[in-house]
C-alpha positions, 0 to 999 in steps of 0.5 A: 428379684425379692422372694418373701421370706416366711414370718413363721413355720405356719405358713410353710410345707417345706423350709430347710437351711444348709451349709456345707463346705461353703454353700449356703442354702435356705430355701422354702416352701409357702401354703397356698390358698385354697383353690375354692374358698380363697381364704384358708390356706392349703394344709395336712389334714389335723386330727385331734390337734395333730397333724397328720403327716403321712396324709395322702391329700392337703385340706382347707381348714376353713371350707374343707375343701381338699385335693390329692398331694401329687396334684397340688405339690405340682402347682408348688415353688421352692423359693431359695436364697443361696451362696454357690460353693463354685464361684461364690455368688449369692443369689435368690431364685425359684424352682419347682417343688418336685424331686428329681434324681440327682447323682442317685439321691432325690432332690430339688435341683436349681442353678446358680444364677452366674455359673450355671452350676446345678445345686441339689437339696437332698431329701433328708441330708442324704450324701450324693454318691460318689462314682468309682472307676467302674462307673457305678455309686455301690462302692460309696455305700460299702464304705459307709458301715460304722457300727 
């Protein structure tokens, strides 16, 4: 499988690229087109040359067609290029753009094509919580107070 790699960050929602230890995760999100027209492509809504972020619905820009974030980040895939941490394969795969919870921390979850393992792309960098001897990840974060 080939994914397309995007040109630019105009035709992606979501792009990020991580390595940690040594896992190595690029993964993205294309626009899709519009739904009605079939020319423009799916985006925020812009306001004054701004584009409006926490806006709760995606617009065509061409025809104005718009529909809710919840139902078209449903229709959505996140293409990832990877290198398991586990047993080092480098794959290309697809998932669902839709965050789950994962060890207590929201992310897109995929597995490795050759392992099996689940691979997580937290929301924002987030840390996935370690569990202590009782069985719970509130320990975790009262380690983390660096004032």
């Amino acid at each position: 499988m080939s994914l397309k790699m995007p040109e630019s960050m105009a035709e992606c929602l979501y792009f990020t690229r991580r390595a940690v230890g040594n896992s190595k995760t690029v993964a993205w999100v294309l626009k899709e087109p519009c739904p009605k027209c079939k020319k423009g492509m799916m985006g925020k809504p812009i306001e004054k040359g701004k584009v409006k972020i926490r806006a709760t619905e995606y617009v065509c820009p061409d025809c104005g067609y718009s529909e809710e974030k919840g139902v078209y980040e449903a229709k959505l895939t996140c293409n990832v290029q990877y290198t398991c941490a586990k047993c080092v394969h480098s794959g290309e795969t697809t998932a669902p753009f839709k965050r789950k919870s994962f060890q207590g921390v929201k992310a897109i979850v995929f597995e490795c094509q050759s392992c099996h393992e689940q691979i997580p792309i937290t929301k924002k960098m987030k840390e996935i919580k370690k569990k202590d001897k009782g069985g719970t990840a509130a320990a975790a974060d009262a380690d983390d107070d660096d004032f």
